[in-house]
KEKE-3310 file (N, C-alpha, C; in steps of 0.2 Angstrom, whole numbers, plus 5000, padded with zeros to 4 digits):
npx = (4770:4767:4766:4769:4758:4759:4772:4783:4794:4802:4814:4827:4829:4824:4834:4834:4830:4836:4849:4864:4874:4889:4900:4912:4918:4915:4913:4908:4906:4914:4907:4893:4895:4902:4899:4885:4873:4871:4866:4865:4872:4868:4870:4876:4886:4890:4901:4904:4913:4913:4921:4923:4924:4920:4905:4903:4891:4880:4868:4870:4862:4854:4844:4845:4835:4836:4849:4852:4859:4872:4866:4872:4860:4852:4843:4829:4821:4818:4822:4825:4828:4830:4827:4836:4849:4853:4865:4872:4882:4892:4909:4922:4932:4946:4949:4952:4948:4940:4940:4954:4947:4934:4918:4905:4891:4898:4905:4920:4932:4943:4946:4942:4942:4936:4923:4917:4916:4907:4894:4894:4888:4878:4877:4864:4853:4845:4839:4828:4830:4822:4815:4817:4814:4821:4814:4818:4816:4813:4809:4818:4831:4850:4861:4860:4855:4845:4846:4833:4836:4827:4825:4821:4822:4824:4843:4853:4864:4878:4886:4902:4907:4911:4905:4899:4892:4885:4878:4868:4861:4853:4846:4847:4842:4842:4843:4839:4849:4852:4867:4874:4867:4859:4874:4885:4889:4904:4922:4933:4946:4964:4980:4987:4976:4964:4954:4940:4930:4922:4917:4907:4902:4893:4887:4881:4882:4876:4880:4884:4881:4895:4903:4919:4925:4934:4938:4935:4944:4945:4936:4925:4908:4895:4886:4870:4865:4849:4843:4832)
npy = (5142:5129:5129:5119:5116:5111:5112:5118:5132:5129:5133:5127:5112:5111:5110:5092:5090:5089:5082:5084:5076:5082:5077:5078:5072:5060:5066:5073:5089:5096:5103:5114:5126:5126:5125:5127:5134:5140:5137:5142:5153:5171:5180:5175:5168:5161:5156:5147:5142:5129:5119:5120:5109:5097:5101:5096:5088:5096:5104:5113:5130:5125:5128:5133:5128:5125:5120:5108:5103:5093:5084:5077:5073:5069:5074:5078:5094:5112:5122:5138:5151:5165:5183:5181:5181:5176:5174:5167:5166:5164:5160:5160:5146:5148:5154:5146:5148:5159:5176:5183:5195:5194:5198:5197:5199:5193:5204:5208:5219:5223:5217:5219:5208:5198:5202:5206:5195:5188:5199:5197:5184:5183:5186:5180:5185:5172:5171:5180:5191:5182:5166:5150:5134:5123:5107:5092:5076:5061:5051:5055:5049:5048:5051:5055:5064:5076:5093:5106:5119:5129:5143:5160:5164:5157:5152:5154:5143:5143:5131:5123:5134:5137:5137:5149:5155:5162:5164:5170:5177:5185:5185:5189:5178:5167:5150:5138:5123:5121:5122:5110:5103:5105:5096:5098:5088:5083:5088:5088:5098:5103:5109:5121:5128:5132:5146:5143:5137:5147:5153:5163:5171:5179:5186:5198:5208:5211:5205:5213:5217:5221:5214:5207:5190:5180:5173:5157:5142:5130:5118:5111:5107:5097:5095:5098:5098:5108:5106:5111)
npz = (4828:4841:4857:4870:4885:4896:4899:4909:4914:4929:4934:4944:4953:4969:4985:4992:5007:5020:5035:5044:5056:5064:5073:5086:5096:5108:5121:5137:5144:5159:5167:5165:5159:5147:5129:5116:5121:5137:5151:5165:5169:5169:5158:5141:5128:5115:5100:5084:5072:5058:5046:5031:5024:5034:5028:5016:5015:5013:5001:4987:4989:5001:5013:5029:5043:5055:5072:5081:5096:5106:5122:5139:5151:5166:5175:5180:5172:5168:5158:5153:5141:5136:5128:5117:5103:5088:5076:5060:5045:5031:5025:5011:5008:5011:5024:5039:5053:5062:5063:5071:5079:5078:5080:5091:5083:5072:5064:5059:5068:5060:5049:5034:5021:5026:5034:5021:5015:5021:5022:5008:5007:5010:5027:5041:5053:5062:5073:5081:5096:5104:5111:5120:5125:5136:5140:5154:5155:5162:5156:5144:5135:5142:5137:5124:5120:5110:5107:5100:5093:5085:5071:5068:5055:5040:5034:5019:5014:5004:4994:5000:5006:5022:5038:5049:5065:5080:5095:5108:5125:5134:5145:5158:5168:5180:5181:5194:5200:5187:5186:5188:5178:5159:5154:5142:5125:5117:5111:5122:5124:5121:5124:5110:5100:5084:5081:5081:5090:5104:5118:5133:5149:5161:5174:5177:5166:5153:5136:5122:5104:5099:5105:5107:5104:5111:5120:5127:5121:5123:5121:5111:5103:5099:5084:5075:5063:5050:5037:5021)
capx = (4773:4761:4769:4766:4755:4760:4780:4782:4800:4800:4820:4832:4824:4824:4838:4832:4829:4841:4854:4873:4877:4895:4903:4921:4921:4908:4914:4904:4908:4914:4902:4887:4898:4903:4892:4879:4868:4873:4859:4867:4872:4863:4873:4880:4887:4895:4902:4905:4917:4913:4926:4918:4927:4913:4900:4901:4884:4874:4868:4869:4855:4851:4840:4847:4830:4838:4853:4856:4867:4870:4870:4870:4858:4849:4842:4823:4822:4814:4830:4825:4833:4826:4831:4841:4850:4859:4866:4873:4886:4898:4916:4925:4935:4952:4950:4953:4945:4936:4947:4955:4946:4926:4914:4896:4889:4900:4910:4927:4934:4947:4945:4938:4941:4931:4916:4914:4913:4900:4889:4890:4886:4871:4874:4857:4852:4841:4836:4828:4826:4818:4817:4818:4815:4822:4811:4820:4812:4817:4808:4824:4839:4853:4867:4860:4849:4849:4840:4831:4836:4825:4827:4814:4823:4831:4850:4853:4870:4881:4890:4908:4911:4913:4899:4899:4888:4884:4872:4867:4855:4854:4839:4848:4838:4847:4839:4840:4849:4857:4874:4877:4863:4862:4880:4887:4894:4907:4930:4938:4952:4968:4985:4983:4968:4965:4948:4935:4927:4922:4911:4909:4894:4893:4883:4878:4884:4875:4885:4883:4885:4901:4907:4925:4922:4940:4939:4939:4943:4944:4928:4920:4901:4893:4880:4868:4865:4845:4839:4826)
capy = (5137:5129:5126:5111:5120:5107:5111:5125:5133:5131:5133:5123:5109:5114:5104:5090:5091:5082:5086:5082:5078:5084:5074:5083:5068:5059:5064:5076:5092:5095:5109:5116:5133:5126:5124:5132:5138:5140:5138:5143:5160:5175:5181:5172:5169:5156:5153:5142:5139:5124:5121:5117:5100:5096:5103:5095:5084:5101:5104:5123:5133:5122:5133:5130:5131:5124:5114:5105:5101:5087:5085:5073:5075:5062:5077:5083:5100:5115:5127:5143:5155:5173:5189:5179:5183:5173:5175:5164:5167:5160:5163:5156:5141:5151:5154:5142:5148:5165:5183:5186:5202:5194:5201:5192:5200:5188:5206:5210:5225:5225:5212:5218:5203:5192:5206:5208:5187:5187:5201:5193:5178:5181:5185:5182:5187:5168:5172:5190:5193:5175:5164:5146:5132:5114:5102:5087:5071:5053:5045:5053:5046:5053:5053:5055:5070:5083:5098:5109:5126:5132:5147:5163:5164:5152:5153:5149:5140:5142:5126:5124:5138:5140:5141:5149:5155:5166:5162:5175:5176:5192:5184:5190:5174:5161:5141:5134:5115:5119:5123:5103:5098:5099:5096:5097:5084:5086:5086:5091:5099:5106:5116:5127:5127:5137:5148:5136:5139:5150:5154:5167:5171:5185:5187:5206:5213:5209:5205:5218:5214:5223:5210:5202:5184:5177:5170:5152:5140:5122:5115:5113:5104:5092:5099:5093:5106:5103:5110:5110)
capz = (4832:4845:4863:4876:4891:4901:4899:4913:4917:4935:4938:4948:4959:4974:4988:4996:5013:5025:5041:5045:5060:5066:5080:5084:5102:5112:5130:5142:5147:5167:5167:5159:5155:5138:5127:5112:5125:5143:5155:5171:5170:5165:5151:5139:5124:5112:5095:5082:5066:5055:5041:5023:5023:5036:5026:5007:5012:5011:4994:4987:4993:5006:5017:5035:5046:5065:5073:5087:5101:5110:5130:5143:5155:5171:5179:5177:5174:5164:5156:5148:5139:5131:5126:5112:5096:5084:5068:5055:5038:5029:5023:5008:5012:5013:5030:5043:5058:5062:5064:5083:5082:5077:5089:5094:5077:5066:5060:5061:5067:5055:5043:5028:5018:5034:5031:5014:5012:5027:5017:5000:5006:5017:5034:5043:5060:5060:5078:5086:5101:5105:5117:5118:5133:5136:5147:5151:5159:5164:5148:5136:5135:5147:5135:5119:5118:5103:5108:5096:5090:5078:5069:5065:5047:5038:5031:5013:5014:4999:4995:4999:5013:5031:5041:5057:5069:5086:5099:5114:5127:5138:5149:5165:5172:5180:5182:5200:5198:5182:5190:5186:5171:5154:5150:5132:5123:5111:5112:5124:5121:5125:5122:5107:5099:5082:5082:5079:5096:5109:5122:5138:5153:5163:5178:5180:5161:5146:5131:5117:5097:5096:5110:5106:5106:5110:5127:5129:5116:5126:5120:5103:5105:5094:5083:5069:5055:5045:5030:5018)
cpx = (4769:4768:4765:4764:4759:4770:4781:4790:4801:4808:4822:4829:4828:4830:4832:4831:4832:4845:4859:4875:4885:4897:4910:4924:4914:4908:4908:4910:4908:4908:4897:4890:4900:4900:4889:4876:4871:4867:4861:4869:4869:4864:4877:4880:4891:4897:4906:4907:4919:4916:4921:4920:4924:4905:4897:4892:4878:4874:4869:4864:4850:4848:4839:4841:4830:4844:4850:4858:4866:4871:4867:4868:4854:4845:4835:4822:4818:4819:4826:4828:4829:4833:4837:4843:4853:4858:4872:4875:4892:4904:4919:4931:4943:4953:4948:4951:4944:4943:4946:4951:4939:4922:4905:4892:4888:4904:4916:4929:4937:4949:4939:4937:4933:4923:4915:4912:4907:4894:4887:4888:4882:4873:4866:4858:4846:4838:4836:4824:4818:4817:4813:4820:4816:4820:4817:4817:4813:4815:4814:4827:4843:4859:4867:4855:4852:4843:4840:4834:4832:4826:4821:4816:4829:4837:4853:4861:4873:4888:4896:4911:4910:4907:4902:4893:4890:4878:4872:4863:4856:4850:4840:4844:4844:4841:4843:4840:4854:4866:4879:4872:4861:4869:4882:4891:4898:4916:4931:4945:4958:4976:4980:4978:4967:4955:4944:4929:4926:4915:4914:4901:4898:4886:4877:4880:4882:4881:4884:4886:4889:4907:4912:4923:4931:4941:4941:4934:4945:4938:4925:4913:4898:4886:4878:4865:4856:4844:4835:4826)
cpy = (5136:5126:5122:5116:5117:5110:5119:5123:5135:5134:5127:5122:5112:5108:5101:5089:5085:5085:5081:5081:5079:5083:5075:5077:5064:5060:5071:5082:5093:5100:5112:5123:5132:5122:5128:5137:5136:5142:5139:5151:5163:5178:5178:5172:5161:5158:5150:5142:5134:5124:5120:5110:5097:5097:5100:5090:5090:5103:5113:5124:5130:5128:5130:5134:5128:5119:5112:5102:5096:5087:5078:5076:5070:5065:5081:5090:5105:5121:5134:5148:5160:5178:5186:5182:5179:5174:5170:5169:5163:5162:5157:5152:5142:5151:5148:5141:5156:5170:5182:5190:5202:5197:5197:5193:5197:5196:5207:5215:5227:5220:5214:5212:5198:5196:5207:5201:5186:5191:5198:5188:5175:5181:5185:5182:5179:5170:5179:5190:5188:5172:5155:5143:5123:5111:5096:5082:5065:5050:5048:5050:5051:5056:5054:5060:5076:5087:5105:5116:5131:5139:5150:5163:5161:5156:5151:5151:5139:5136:5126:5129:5135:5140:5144:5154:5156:5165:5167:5176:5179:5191:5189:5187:5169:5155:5139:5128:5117:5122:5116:5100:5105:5101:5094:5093:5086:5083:5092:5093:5103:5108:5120:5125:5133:5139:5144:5136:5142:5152:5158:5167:5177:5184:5193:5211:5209:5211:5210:5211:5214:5221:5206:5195:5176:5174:5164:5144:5130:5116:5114:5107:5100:5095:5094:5099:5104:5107:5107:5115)
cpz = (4838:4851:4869:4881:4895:4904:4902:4915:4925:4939:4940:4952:4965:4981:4990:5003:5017:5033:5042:5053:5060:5075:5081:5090:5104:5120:5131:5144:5155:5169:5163:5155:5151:5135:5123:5118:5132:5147:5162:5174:5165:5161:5148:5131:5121:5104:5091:5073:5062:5048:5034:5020:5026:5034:5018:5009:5012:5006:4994:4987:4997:5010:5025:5040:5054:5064:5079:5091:5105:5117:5133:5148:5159:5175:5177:5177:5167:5164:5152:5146:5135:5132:5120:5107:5095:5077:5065:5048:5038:5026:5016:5012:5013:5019:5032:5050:5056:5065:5073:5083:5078:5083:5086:5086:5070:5061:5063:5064:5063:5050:5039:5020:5022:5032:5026:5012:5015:5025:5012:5002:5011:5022:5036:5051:5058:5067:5082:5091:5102:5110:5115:5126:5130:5143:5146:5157:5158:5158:5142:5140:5138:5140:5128:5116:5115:5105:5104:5097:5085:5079:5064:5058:5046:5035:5024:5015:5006:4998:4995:5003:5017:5032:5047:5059:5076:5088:5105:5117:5133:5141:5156:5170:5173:5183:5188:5198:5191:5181:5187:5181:5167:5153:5142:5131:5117:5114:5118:5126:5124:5120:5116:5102:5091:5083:5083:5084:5101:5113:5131:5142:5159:5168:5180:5171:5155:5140:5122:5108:5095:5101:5107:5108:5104:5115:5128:5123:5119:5126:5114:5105:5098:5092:5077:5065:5051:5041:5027:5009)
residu = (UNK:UNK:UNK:UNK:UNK:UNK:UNK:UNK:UNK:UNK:UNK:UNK:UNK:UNK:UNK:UNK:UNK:UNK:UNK:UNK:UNK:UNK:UNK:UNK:UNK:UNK:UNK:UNK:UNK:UNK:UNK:UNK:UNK:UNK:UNK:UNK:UNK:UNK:UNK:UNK:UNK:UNK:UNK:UNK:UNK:UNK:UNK:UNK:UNK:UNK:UNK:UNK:UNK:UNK:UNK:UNK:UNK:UNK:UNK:UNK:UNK:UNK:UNK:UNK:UNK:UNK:UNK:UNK:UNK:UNK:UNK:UNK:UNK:UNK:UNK:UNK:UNK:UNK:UNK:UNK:UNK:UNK:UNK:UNK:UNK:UNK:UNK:UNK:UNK:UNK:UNK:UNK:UNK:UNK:UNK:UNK:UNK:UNK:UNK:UNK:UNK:UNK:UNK:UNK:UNK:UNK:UNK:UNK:UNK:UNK:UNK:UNK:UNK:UNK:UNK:UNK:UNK:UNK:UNK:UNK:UNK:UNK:UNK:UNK:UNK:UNK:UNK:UNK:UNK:UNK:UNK:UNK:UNK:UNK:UNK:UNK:UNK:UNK:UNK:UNK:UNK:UNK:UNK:UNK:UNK:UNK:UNK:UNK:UNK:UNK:UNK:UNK:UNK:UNK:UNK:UNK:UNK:UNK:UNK:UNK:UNK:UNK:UNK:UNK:UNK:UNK:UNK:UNK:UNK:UNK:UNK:UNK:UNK:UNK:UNK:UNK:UNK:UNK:UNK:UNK:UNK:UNK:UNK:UNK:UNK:UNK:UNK:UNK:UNK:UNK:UNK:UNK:UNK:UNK:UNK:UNK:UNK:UNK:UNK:UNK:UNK:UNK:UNK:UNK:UNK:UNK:UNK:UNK:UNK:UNK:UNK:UNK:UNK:UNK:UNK:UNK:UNK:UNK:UNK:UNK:UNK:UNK:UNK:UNK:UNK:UNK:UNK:UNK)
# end
């Protein structure tokens, strides 16, 4: 039996490469304290629970290699941020925001269902101990700027979950001026609130990875998701 050289089993095309924005509002935050990345205080922390009713335009094994976020800002300036970590996983779409009792890591302390779906389903630490800087300058736009996040290892996204995701940055530097620029755009929000969002800062206490991350949920941010 002669076989075609040409006819090679390569697998499953690979996704196409695209990104999603996710627009929850278009207003402006009062302050630069909520937010992905907070550039004002020298510890800080966010994260972020996206449902999977937001995510069907990501193909399965999308390979998530940067978001993001959107802020309004008028004010020239040079923002940095190190000493980072963030990590990325997913949850099946049972759940509806992330446990009371997540810590900065993405685990639970007592949710072993929450843990056992965030292993099987790839947690990744995408960013170690990084660092990461935003210029901004009269030639962008004030109200319409997406600023990068890339990530040292991408995130394969299983179709149909949860995403969520922890951002952190232990620089214990703080940016003279950005007390009032960049502001995060996104909803804000009010009475109760279910998990969806949170974010904390700290002036003198680095935030550990077995940090509770329940603080304050008055803010969700407008992000853009890419893969490849």
């Amino acid at each position: 039996m002669l076989l075609n050289p040409f006819m090679i089993n390569t697998g499953p095309p690979a996704p196409v490469e695209g990104d999603l924005e996710i627009i929850y509002a278009n207003e402006r935050h009062s302050t630069n304290y909520q937010g992905v990345v907070n550039y004002y205080y020298e510890y800080n922390y966010s994260c972020h629970f996206i449902e999977a009713s937001r995510l069907t335009a990501i193909p399965d094994n999308a390979k998530i290699y940067k978001i993001q976020f959107q802020v309004d800002n008028s004010t020239n300036g040079t923002y940095p941020e190190s000493v980072i970590d963030m990590w990325m996983g997913s949850t099946l779409s049972s759940y509806t925001e992330f446990p009371l009792n997540m810590m900065v890591n993405l685990e639970s302390t007592s949710d072993g269902t929450w843990n056992n779906q965030i292993q099987s389903l790839g947690k990744t630490k995408v960013i170690s101990n990084g660092t990461r800087v935003y210029t901004q300058t009269t030639a962008d736009p004030n109200d319409n700027r997406w600023i990068d996040l890339d990530f040292d290892f991408n995130f394969n996204y299983t179709a149909g979950t949860n995403l969520c995701y922890t951002f952190r940055s232990n620089s214990g530097l703080w940016t003279s001026g950005s007390s009032n620029n960049p502001k995060h755009k996104g909803d804000n929000l009010s009475g109760s609130q279910p998990r969806r969002w949170c974010q904390n800062q700290s002036i003198s206490t680095p935030f550990q990875d077995i940090t509770p991350v329940n603080y304050d949920l008055t803010f969700i941010p407008n992000v853009k998701i890419f893969w490849n």
